[in-house]
mmCIF file as Biopython writes it, N, C-alpha, C and O atoms, coordinates in Angstrom:
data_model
#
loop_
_atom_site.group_PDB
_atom_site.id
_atom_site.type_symbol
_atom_site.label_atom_id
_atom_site.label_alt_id
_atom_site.label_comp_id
_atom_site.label_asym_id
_atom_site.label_entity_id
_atom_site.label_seq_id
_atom_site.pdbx_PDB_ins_code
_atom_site.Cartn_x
_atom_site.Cartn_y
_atom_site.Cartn_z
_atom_site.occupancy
_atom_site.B_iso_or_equiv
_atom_site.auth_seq_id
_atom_site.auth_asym_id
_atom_site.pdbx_PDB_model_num
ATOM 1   N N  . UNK A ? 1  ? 155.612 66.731 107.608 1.0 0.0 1  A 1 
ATOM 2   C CA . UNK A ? 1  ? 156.764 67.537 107.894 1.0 0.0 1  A 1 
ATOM 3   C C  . UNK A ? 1  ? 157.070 68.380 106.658 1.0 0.0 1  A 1 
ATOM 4   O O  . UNK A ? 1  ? 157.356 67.958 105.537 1.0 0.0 1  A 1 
ATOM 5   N N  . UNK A ? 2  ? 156.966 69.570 107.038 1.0 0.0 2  A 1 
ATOM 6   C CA . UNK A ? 2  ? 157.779 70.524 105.489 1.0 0.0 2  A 1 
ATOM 7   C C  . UNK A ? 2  ? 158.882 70.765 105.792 1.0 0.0 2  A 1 
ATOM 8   O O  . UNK A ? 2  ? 159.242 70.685 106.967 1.0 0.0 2  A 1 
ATOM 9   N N  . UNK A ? 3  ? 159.755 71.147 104.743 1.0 0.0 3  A 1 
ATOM 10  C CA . UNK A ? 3  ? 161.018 71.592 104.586 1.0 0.0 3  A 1 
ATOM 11  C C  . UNK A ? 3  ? 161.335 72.194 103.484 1.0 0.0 3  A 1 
ATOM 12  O O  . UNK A ? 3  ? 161.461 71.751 102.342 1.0 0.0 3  A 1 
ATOM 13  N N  . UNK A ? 4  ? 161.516 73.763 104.127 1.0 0.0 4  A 1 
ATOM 14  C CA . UNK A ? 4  ? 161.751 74.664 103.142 1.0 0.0 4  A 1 
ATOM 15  C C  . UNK A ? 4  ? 163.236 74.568 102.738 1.0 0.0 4  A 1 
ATOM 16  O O  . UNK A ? 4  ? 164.119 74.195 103.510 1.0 0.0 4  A 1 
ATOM 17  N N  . UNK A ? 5  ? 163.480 75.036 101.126 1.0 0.0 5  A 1 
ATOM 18  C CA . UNK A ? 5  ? 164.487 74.763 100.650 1.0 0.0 5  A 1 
ATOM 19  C C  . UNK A ? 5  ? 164.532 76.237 99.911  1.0 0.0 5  A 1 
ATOM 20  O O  . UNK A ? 5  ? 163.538 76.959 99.839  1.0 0.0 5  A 1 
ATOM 21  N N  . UNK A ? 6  ? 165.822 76.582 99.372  1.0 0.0 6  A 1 
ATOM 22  C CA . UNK A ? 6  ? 166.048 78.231 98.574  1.0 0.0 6  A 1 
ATOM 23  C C  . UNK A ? 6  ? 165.484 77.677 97.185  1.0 0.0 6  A 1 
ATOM 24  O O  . UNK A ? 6  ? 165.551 76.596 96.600  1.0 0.0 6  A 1 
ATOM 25  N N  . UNK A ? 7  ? 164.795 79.133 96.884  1.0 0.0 7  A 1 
ATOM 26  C CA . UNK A ? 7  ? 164.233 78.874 95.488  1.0 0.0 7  A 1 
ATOM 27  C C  . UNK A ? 7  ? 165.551 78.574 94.555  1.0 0.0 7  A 1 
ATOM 28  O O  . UNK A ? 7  ? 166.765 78.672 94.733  1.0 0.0 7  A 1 
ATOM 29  N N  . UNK A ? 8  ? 164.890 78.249 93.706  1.0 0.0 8  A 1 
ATOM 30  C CA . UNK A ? 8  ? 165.713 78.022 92.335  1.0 0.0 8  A 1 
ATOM 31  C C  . UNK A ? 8  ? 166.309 78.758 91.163  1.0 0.0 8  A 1 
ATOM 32  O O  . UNK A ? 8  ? 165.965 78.205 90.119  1.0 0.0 8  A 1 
ATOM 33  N N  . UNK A ? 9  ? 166.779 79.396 91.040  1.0 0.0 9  A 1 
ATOM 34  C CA . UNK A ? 9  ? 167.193 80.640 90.320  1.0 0.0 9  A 1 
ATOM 35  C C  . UNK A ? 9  ? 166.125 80.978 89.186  1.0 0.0 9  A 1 
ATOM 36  O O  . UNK A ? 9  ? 166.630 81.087 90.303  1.0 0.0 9  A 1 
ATOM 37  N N  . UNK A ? 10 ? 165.478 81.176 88.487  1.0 0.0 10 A 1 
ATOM 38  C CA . UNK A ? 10 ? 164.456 82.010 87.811  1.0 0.0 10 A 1 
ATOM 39  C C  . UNK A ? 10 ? 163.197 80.979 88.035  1.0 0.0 10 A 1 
ATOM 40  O O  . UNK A ? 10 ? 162.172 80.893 87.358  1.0 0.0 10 A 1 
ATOM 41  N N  . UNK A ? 11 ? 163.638 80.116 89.355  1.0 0.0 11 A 1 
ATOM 42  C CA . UNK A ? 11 ? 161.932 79.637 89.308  1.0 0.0 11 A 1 
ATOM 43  C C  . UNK A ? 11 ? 160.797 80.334 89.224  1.0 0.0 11 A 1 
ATOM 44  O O  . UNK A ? 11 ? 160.908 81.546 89.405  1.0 0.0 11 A 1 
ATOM 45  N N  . UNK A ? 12 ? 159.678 79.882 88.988  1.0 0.0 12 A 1 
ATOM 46  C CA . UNK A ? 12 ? 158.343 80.890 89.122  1.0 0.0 12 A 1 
ATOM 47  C C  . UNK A ? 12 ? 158.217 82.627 89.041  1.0 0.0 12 A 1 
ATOM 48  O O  . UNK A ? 12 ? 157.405 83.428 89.503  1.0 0.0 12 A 1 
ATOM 49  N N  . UNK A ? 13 ? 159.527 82.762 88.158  1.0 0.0 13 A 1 
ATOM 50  C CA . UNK A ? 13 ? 159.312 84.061 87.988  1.0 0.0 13 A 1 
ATOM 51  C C  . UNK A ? 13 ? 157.936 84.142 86.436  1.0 0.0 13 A 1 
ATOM 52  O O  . UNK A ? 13 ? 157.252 85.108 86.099  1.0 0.0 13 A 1 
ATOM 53  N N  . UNK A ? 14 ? 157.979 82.908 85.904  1.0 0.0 14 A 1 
ATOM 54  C CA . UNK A ? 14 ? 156.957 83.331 84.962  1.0 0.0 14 A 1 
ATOM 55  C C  . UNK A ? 14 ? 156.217 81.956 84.661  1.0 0.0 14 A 1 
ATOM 56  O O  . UNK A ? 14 ? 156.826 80.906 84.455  1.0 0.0 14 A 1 
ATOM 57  N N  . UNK A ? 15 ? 154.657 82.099 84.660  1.0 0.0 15 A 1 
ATOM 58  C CA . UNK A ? 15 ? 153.618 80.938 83.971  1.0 0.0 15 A 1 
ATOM 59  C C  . UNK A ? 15 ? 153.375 81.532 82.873  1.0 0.0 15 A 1 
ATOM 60  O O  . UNK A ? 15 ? 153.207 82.710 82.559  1.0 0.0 15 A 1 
ATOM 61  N N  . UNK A ? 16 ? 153.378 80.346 82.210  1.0 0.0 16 A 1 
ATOM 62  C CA . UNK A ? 16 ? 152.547 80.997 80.932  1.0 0.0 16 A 1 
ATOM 63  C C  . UNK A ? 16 ? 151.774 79.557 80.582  1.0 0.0 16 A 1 
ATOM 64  O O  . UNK A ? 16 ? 151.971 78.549 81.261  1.0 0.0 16 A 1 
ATOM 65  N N  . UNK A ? 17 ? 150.722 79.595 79.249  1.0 0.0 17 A 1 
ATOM 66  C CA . UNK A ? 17 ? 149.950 78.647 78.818  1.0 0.0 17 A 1 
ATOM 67  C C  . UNK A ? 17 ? 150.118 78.730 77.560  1.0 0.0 17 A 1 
ATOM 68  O O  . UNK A ? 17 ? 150.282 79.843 77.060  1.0 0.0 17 A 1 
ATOM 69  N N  . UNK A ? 18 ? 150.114 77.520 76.732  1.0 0.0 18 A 1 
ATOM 70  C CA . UNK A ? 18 ? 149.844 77.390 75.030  1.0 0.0 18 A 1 
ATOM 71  C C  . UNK A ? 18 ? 148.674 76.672 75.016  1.0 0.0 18 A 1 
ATOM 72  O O  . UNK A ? 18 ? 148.505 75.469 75.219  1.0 0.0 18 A 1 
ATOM 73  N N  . UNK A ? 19 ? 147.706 77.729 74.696  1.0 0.0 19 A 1 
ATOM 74  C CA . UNK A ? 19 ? 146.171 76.961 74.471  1.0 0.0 19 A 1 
ATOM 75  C C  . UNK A ? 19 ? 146.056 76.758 73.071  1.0 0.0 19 A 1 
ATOM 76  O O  . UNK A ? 19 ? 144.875 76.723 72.725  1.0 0.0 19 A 1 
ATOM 77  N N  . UNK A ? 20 ? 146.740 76.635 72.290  1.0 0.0 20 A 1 
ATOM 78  C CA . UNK A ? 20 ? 146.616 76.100 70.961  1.0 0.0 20 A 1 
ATOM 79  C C  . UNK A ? 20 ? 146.165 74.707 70.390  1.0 0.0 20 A 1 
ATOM 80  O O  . UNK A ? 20 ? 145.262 74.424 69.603  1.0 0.0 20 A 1 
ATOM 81  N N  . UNK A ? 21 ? 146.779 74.191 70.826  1.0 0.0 21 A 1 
ATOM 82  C CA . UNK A ? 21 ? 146.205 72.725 70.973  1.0 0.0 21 A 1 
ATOM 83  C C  . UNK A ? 21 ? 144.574 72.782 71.139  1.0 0.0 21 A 1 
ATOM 84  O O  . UNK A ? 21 ? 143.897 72.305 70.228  1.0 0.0 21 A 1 
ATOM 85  N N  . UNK A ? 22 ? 143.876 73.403 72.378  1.0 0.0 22 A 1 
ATOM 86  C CA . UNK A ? 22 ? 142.701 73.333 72.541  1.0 0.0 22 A 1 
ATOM 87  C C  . UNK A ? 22 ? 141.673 73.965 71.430  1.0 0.0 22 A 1 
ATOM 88  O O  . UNK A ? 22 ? 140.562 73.628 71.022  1.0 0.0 22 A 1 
ATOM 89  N N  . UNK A ? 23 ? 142.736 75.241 71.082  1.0 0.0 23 A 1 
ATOM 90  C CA . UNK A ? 23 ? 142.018 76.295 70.333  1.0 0.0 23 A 1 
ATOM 91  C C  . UNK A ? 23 ? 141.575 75.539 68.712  1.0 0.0 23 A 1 
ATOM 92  O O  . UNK A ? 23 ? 140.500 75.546 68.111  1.0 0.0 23 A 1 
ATOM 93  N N  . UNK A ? 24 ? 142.874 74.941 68.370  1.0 0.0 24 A 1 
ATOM 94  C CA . UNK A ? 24 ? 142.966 73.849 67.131  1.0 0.0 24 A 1 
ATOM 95  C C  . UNK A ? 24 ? 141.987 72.593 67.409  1.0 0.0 24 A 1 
ATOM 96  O O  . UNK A ? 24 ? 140.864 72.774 66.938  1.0 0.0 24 A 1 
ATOM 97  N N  . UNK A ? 25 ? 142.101 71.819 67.825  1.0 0.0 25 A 1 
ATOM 98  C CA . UNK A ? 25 ? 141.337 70.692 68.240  1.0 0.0 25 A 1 
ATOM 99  C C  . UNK A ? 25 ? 139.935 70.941 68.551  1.0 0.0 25 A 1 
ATOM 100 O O  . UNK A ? 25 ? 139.102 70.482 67.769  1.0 0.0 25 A 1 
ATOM 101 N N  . UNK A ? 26 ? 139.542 71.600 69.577  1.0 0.0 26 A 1 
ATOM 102 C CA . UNK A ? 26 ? 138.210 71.600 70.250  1.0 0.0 26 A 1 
ATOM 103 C C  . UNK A ? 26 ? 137.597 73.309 69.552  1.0 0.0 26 A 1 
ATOM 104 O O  . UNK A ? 26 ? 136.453 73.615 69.886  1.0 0.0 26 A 1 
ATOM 105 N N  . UNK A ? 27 ? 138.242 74.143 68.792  1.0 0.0 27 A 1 
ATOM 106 C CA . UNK A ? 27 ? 137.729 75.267 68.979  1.0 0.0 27 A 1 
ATOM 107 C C  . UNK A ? 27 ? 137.398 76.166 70.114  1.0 0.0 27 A 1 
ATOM 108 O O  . UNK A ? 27 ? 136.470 76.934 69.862  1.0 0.0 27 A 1 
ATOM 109 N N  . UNK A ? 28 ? 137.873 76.259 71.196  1.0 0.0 28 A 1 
ATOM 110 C CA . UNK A ? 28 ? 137.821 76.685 72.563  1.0 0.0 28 A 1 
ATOM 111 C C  . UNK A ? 28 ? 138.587 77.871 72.378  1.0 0.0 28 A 1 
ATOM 112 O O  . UNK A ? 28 ? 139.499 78.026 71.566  1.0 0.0 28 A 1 
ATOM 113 N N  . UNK A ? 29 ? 138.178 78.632 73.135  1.0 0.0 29 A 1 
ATOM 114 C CA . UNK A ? 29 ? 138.759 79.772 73.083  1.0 0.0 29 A 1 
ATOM 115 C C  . UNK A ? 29 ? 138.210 80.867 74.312  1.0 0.0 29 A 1 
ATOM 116 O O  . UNK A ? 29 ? 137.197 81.511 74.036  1.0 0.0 29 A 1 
ATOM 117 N N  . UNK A ? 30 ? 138.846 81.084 75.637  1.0 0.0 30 A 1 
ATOM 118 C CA . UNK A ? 30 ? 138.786 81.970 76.725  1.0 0.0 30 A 1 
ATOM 119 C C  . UNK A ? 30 ? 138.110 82.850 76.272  1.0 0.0 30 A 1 
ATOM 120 O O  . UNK A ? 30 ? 138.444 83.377 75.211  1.0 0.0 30 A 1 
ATOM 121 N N  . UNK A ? 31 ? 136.666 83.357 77.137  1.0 0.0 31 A 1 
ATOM 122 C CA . UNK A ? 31 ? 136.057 84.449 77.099  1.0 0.0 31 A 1 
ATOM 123 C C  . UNK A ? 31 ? 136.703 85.883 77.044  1.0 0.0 31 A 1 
ATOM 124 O O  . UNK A ? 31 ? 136.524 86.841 76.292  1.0 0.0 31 A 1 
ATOM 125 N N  . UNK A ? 32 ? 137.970 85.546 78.720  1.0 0.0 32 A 1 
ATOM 126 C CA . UNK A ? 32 ? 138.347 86.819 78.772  1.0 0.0 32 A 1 
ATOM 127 C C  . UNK A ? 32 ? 140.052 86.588 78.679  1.0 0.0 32 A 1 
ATOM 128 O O  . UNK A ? 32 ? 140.805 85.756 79.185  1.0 0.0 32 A 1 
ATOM 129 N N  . UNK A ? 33 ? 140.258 87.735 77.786  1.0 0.0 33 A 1 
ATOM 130 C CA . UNK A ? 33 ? 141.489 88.164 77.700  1.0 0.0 33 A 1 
ATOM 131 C C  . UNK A ? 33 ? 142.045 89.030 79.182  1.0 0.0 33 A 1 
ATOM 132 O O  . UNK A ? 33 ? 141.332 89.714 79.917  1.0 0.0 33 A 1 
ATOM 133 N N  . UNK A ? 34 ? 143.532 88.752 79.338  1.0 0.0 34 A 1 
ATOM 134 C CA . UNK A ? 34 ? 144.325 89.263 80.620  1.0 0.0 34 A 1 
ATOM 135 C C  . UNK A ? 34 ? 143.670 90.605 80.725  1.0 0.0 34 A 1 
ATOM 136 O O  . UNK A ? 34 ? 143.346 90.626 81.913  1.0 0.0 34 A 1 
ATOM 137 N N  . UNK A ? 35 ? 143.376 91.457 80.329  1.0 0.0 35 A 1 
ATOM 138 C CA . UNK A ? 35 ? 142.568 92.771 80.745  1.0 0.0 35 A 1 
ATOM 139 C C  . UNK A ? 35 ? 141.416 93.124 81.143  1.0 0.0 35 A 1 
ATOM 140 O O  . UNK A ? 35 ? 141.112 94.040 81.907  1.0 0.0 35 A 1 
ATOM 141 N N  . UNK A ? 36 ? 140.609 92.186 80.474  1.0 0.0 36 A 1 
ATOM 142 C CA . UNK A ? 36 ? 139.034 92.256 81.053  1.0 0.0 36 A 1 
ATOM 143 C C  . UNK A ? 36 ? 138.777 91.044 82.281  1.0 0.0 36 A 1 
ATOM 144 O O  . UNK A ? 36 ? 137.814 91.190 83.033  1.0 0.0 36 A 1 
ATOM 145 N N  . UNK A ? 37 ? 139.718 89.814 82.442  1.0 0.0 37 A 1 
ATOM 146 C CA . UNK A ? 37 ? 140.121 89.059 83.480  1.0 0.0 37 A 1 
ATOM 147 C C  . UNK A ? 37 ? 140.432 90.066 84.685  1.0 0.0 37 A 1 
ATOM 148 O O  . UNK A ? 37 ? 139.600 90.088 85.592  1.0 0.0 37 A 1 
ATOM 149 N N  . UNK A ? 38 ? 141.737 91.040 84.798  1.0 0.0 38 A 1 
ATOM 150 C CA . UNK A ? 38 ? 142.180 91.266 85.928  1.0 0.0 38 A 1 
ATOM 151 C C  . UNK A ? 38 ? 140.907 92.751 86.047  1.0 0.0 38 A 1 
ATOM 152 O O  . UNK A ? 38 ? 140.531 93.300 87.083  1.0 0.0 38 A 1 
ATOM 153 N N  . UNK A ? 39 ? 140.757 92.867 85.529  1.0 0.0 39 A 1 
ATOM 154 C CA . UNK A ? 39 ? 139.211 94.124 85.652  1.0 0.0 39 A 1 
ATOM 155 C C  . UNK A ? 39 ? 138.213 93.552 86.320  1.0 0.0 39 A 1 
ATOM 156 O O  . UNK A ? 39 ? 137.601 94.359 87.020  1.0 0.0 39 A 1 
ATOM 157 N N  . UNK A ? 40 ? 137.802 92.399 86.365  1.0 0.0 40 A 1 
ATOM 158 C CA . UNK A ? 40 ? 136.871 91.976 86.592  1.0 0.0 40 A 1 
ATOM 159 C C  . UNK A ? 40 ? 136.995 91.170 88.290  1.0 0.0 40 A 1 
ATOM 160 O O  . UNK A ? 40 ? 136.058 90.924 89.049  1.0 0.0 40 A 1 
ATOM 161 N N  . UNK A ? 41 ? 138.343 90.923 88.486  1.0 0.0 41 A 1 
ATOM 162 C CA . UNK A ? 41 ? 139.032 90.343 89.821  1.0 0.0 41 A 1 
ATOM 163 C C  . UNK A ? 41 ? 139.379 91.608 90.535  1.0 0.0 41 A 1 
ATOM 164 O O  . UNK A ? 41 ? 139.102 91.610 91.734  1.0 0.0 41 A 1 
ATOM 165 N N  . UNK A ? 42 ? 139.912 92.650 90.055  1.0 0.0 42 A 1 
ATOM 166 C CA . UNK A ? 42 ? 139.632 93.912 90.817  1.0 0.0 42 A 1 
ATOM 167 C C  . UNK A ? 42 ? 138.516 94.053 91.206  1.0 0.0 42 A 1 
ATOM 168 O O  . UNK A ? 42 ? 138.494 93.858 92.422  1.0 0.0 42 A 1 
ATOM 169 N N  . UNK A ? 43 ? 137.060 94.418 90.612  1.0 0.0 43 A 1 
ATOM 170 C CA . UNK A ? 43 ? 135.868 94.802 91.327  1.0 0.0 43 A 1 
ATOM 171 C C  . UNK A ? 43 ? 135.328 93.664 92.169  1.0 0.0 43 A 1 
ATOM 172 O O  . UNK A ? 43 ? 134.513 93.896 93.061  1.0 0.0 43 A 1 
ATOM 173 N N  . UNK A ? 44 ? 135.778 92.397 91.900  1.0 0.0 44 A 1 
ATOM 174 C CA . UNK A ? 44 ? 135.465 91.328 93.109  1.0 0.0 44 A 1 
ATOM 175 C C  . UNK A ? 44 ? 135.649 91.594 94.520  1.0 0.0 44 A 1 
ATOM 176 O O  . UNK A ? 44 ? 134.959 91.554 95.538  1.0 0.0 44 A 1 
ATOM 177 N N  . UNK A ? 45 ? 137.203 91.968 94.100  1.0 0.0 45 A 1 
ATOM 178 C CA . UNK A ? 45 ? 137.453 92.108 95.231  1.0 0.0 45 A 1 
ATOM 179 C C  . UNK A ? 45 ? 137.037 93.531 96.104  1.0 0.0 45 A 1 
ATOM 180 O O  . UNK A ? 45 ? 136.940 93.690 97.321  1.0 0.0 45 A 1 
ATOM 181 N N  . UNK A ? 46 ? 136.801 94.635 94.809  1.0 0.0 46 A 1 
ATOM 182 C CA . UNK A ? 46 ? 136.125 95.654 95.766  1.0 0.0 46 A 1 
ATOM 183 C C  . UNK A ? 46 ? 134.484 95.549 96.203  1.0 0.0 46 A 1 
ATOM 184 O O  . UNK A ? 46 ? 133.985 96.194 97.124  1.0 0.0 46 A 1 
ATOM 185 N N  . UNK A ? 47 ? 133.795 94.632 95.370  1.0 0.0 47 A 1 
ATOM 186 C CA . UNK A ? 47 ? 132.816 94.234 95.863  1.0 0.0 47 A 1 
ATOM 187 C C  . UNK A ? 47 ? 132.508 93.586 97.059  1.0 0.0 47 A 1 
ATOM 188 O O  . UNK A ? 47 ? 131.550 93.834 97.792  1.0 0.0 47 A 1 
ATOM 189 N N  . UNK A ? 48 ? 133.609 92.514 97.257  1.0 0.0 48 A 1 
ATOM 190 C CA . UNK A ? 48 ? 133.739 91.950 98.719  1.0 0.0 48 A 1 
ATOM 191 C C  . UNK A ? 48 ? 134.451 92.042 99.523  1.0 0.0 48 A 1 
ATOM 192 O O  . UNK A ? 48 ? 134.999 91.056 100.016 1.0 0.0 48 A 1 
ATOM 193 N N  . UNK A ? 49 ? 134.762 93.775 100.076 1.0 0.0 49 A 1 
ATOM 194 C CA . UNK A ? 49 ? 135.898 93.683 100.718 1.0 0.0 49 A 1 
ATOM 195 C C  . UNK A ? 49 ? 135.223 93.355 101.982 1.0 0.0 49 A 1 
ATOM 196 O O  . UNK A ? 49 ? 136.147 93.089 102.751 1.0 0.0 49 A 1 
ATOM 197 N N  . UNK A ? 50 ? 134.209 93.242 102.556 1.0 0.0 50 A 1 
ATOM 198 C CA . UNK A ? 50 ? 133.767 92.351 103.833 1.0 0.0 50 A 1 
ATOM 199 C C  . UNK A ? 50 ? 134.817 91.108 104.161 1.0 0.0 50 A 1 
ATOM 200 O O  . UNK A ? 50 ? 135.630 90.984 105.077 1.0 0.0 50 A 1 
ATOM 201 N N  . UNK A ? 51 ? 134.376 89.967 102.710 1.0 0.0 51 A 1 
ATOM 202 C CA . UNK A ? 51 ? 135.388 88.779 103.152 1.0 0.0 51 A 1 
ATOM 203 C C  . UNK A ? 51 ? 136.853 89.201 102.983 1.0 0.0 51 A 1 
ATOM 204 O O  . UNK A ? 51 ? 137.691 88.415 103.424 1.0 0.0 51 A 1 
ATOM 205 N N  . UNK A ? 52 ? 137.283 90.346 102.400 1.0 0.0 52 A 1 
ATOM 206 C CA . UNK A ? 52 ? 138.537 90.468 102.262 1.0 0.0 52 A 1 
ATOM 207 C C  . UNK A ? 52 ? 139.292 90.755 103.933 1.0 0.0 52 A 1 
ATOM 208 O O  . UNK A ? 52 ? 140.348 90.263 104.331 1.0 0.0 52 A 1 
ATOM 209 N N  . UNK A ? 53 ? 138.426 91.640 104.649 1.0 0.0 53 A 1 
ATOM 210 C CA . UNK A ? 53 ? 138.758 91.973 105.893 1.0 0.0 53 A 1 
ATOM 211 C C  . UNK A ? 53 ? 138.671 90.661 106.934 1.0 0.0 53 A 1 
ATOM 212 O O  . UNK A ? 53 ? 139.377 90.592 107.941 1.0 0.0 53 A 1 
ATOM 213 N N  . UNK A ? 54 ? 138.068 90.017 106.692 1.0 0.0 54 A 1 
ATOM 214 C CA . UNK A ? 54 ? 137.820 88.857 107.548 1.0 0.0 54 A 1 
ATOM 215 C C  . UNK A ? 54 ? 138.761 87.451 107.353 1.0 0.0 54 A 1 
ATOM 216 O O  . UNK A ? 54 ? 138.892 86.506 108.131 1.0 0.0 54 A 1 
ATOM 217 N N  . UNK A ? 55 ? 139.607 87.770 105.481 1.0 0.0 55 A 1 
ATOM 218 C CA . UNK A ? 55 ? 140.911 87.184 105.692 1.0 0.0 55 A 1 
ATOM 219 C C  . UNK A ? 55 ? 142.057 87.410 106.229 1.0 0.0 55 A 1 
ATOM 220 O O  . UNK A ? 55 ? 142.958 86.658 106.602 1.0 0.0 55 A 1 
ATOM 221 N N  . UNK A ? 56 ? 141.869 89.036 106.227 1.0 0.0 56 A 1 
ATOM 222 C CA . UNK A ? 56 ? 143.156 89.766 107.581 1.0 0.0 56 A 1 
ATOM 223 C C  . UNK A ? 56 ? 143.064 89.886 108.821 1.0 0.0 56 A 1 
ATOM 224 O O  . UNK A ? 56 ? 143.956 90.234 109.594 1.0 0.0 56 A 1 
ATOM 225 N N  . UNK A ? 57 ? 141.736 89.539 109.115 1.0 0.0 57 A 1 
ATOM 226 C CA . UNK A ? 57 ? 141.604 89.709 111.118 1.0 0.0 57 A 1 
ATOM 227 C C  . UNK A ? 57 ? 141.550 88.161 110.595 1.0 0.0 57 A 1 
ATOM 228 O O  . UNK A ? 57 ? 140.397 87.932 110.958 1.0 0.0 57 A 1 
ATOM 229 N N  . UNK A ? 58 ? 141.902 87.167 110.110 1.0 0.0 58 A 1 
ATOM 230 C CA . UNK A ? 58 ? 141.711 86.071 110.281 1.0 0.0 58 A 1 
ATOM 231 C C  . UNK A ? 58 ? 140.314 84.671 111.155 1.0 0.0 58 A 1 
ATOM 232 O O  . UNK A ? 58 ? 140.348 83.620 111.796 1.0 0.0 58 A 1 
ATOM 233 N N  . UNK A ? 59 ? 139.441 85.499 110.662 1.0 0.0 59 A 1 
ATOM 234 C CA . UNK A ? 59 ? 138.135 85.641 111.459 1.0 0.0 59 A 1 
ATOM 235 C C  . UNK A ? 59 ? 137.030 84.538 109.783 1.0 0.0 59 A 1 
ATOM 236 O O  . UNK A ? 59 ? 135.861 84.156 109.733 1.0 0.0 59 A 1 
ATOM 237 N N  . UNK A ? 60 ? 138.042 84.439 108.884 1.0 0.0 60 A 1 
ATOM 238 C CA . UNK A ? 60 ? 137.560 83.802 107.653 1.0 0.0 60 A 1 
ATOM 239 C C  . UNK A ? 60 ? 137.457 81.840 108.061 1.0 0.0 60 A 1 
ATOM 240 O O  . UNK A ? 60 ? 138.499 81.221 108.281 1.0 0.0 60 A 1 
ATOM 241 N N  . UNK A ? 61 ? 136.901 81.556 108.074 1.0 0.0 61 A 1 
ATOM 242 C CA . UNK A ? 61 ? 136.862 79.775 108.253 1.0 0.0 61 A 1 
ATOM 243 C C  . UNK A ? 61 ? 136.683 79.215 106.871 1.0 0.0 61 A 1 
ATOM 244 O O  . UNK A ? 61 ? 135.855 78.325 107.067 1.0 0.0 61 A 1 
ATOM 245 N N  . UNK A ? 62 ? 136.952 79.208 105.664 1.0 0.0 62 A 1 
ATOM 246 C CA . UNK A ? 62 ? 136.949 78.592 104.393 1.0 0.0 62 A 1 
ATOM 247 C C  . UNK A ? 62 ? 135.220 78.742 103.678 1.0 0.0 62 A 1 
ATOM 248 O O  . UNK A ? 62 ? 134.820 78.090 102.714 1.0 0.0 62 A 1 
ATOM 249 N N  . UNK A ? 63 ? 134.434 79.741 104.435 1.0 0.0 63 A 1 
ATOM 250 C CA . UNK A ? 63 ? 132.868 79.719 103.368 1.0 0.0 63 A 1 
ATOM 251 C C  . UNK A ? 63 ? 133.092 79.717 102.174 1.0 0.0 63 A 1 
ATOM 252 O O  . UNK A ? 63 ? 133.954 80.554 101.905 1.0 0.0 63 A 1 
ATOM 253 N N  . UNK A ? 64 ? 132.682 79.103 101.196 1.0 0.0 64 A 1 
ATOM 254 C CA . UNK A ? 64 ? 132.754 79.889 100.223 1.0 0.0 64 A 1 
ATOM 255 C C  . UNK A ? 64 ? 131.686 81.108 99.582  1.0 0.0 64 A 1 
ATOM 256 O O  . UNK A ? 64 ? 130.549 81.086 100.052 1.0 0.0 64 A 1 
ATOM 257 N N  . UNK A ? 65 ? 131.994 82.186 98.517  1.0 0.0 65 A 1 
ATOM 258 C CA . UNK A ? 65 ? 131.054 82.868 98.422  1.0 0.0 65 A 1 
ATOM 259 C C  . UNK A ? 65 ? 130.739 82.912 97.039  1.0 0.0 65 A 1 
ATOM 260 O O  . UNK A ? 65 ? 131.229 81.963 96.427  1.0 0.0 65 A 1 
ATOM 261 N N  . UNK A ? 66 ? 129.796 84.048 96.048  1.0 0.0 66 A 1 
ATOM 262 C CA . UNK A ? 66 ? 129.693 83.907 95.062  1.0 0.0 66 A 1 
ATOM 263 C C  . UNK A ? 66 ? 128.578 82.844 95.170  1.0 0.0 66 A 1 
ATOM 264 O O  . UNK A ? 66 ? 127.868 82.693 96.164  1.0 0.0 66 A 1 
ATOM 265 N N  . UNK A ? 67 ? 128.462 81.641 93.262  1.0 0.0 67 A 1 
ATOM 266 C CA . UNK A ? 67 ? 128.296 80.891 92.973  1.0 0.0 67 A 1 
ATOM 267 C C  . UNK A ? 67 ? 128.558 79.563 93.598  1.0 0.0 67 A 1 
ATOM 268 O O  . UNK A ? 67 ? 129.549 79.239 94.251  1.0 0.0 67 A 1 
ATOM 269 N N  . UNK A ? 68 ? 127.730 78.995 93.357  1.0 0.0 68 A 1 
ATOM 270 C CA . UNK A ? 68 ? 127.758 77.539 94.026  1.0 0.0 68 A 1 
ATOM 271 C C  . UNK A ? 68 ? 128.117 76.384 93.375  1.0 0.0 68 A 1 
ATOM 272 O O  . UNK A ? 68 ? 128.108 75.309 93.974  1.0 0.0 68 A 1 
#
């Protein structure tokens, strides 16, 4: 059973992450920065706008695509 409830006054208006810890500890550090990330999810999606159309006629059953 769900039950929707009113958001919460500045809920989820913002995520953020402190990868410091990882960056300090393990030396880790994200390939891509927020610009070359959302660049790269743009041409995905213009690359596949096949499955994109097939999530709006709802004609999509969960395949996945890409990598395996």
């Amino acid at each position: 059973m769900i039950t929707f409830v009113t958001a919460r006054p500045g809920h989820d208006m913002r995520y953020a992450i402190d990868s410091s810890k990882i960056r300090d500890e393990l030396g880790w550090q994200p390939k891509e920065d927020f610009a070359s990330g959302f660049g790269k999810t743009v041409q995905w999606y213009l690359d596949n706008q096949e499955w994109t159309k097939r999530i709006l006629d709802g004609s999509y059953q969960l395949e996945r695509l890409g990598n395996a």
